[in-house]
N, C-alpha and C positions, 0 to 999 in steps of 0.2 A: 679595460673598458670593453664592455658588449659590438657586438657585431650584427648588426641588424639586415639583412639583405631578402627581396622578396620581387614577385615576378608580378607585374599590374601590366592587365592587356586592355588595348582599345577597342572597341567593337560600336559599330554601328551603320546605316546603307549606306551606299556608295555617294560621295562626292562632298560628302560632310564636313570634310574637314580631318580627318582623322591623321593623316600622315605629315599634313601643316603642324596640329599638337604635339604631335611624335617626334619630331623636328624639333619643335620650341621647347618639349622638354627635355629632353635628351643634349641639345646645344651641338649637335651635327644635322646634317644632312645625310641619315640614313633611308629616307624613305622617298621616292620619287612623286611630284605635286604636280600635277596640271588641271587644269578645268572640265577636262570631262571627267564623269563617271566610271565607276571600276578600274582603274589606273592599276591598283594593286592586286597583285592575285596571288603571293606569298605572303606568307607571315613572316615577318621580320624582328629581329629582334634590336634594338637599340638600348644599353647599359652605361646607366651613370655611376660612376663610383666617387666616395670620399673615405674618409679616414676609417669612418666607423660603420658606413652603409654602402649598400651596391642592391641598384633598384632596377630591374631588368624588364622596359617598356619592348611590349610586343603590339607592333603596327598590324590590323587584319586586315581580309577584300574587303569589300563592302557588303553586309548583306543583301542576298537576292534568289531567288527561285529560278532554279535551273534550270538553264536552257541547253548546255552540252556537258561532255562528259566532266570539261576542263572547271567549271562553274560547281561540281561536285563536290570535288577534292579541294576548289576553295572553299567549302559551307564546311568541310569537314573539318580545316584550319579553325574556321570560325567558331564552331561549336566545342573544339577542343581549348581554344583559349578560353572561353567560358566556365568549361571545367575545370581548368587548373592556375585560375587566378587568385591571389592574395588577393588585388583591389581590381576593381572592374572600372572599367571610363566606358559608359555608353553615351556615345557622340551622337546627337542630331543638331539640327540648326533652325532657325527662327522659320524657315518656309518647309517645312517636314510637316504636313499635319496627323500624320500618325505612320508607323513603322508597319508595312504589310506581312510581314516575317511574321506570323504569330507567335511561330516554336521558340526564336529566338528570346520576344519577349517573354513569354510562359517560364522559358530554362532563367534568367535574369531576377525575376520576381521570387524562384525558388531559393536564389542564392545564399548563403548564409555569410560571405566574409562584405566589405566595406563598396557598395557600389555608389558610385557618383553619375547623375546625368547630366554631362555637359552640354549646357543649349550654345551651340557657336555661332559664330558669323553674328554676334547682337549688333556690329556694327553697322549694319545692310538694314536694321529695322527703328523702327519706333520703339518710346519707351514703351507704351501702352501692349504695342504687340509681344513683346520680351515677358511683360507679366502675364499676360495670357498664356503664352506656350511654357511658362514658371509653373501655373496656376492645370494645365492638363496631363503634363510632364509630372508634376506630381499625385495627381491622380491614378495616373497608370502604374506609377512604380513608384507605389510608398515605400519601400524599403529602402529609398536609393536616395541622397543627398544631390538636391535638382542646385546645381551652379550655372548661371551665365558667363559666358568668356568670349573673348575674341582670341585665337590662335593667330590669325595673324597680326595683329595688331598688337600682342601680349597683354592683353586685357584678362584680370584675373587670372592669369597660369602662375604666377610666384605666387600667389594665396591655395590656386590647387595646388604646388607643388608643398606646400607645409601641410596641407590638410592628405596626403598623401603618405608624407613621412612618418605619420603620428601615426600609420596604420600596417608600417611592414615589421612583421615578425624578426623577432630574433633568430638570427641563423649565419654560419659562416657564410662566403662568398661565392656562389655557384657557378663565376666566373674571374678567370684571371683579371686581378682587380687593374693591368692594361688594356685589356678587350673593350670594346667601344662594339662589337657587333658578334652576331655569331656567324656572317654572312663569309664565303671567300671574297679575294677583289675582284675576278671575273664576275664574279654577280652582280656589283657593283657597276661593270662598266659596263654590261649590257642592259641593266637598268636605265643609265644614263641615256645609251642609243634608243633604249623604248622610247624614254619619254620624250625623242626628237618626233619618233614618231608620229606618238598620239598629238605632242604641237602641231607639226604641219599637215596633218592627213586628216581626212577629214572621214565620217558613215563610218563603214564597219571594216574600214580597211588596219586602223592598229588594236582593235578587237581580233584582227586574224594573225594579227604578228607575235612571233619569237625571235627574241634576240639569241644566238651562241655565239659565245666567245672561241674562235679555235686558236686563236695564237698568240699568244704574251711575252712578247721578249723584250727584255729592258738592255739598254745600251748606255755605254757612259752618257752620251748629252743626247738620247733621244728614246723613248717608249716606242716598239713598233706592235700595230695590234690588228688585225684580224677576223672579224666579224661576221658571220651569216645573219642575213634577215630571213626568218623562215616565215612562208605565206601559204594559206589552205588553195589559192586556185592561179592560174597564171592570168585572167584579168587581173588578179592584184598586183602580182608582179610587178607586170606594167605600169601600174599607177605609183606602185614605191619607185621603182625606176624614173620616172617622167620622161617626159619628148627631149629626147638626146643625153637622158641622165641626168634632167637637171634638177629632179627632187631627192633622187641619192645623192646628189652634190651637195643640196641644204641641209639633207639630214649628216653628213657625213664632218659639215662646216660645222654647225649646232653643234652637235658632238663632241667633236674635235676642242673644241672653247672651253667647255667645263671636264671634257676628259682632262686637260692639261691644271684646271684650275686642283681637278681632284688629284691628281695624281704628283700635282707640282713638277712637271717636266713637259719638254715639249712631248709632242705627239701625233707619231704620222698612222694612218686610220683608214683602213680597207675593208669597206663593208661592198658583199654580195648577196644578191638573193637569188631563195632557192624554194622552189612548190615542196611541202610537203603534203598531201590532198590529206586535207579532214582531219589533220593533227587533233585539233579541238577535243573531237570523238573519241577516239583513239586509245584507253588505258595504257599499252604499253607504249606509243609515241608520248603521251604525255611523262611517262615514270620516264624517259628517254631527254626529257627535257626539263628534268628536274621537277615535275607535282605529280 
């Protein structure tokens, strides 16, 4: 029997929805959701495997025009997933009324393998409005196969996901057909701590944050872990700390709940913060901090 296996990435601006789909198809939680905007700033990968296929979904940032260094080397993620996709998923949503990225669209339109524009979130609109942004969406990007879906609701994703299959190439398996990611777990778990973050913080204070993992040691009945919050100014500090510690308390509780849910073990969790001024800017603090 044939062995079908191929690499389909998601692309589209920030808060779309992209890492909710990434999730729904893939059947883990590899990519971290919350409600604000630009959540993401690695590319990720998440890998489904069955008997005869292995289809290797990569989550992107969001597109956006740059404002720091750090926002560069995400557009660079972005633009290289575009180049080296089998199937494309360009994500916007029912309140998008057009993608400001020009280049993005430009390089999309040029594409030669199978793109899809998935209009998400239909559930938040009207029918009326759903064929309209059907009806513009196909407009922009006639080459691309315009699908409405709700990601989170699982609306249309088991019909995208066969109209997906029918289009990856024949090829061995590009990953260990047990791999579920190509991520370590410390990324993992400092993802998780971001996204206490951006829950409880509010402005541009988890826009300034890194998480690092320095410590991971596993015990027969307990995980202990280790954590820097890295911050660009000591105002911020402050604010991730709170008055007497008590919003490192809620980021550390938050945390702490779904570290154990992921890692199925208890879990005792020491997060501290530390200024490093202007990381953002930075090339080599950024290459230092893994982008």
């Amino acid at each position: 029997m044939s062995h079908k296996s191929g690499f389909v990435n998601i692309v589209g601006s920030p808060n779309v929805g992209k890492s909710t789909l990434m999730n729904r198809l893939v059947g883990e939680r590899v990519s971290i959701v919350t409600s604000k905007a630009q959540t993401t700033r690695h590319r990720i990968i998440g890998i489904v495997n069955e008997d005869d296929l292995q289809v290797v979904f990569s989550d992107t940032p969001g597109v956006v025009n740059a404002a720091y260094k750090l926002h560069d080397n995400m557009m660079d993620s972005v633009q290289g997933s575009i180049k080296d996709a089998d199937v494309l998923l360009f994500v916007t949503d029912t309140k998008e009324r057009q993608m400001n990225h020009v280049k993005t669209l430009d390089r999309i339109k040029k594409l030669s393998v199978p793109v899809f524009c998935l209009i998400n979130k239909i559930d938040l609109s009207s029918q009326d409005e759903v064929f309209k942004r059907i009806e513009y969406w196909q407009a922009q990007l006639p080459n691309a196969k315009v699908c409405p879906i709700s990601a989170l609701h699982d609306f249309n994703v088991g019909e995208l996901w066969e109209e997906i299959v029918k289009h990856i190439p024949e090829s061995p398996p590009y990953y260990d057909k047990d791999d579920l990611t190509d991520r370590p777990l410390r990324f993992f778990i400092s993802e998780i701590i971001r996204e206490k973050i951006f829950e409880l913080c509010q402005k541009e204070i988890p826009y300034s944050c890194q998480v690092l993992v320095e410590e991971y040691k596993e015990e027969e009945r307990i995980i202990r872990i280790r954590a820097q919050i890295i911050v660009e100014r000591d105002s911020q500090k402050g604010i991730i700390i709170g008055r007497g510690g008590d919003m490192l308390q809620k980021i550390g509780k938050k945390s702490r709940i779904d570290l154990e849910k992921f890692l199925d073990k208890k879990v005792f969790l020491e997060n501290y913060v530390k200024v490093d001024k202007d990381w953002r800017s930075s090339e080599q603090k950024l290459k230092k901090y893994g982008y």
